[in-house]
C-alpha positions, 0 to 999 in steps of 0.5 A, a space after each residue: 730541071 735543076 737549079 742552075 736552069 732556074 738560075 739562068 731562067 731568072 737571069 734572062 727575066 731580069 736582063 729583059 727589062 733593062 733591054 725594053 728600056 732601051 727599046 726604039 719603039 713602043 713594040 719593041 718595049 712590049 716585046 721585052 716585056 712580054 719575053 720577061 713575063 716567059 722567062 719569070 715563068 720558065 724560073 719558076 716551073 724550073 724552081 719548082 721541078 727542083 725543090 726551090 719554088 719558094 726563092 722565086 716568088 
């Protein structure tokens, strides 16, 4: 992966948060959390397979 997908990866994680927060109920709001938890993962395999691991932690 290279950087770019980290990049990418790590926006989408921080997008999440903002959309949980204008979630109509309590599921939803978990959800978005959740998929932020993923998305921060993806970054950092991404970041690691591409010799940037140290950016995401």
């Amino acid at each position: 992966m290279s950087q770019s997908e980290a990049d990418r990866f790590k926006s989408k994680a921080e997008e999440c948060p903002r959309l949980a927060a204008q979630a109509e109920s309590d599921a939803d709001k978990e959800g978005w959390l959740r998929l932020a938890a993923e998305w921060d993962k993806l970054a950092e395999s991404a970041a690691g397979q591409s010799g940037i691991y140290d950016r995401y932690e």
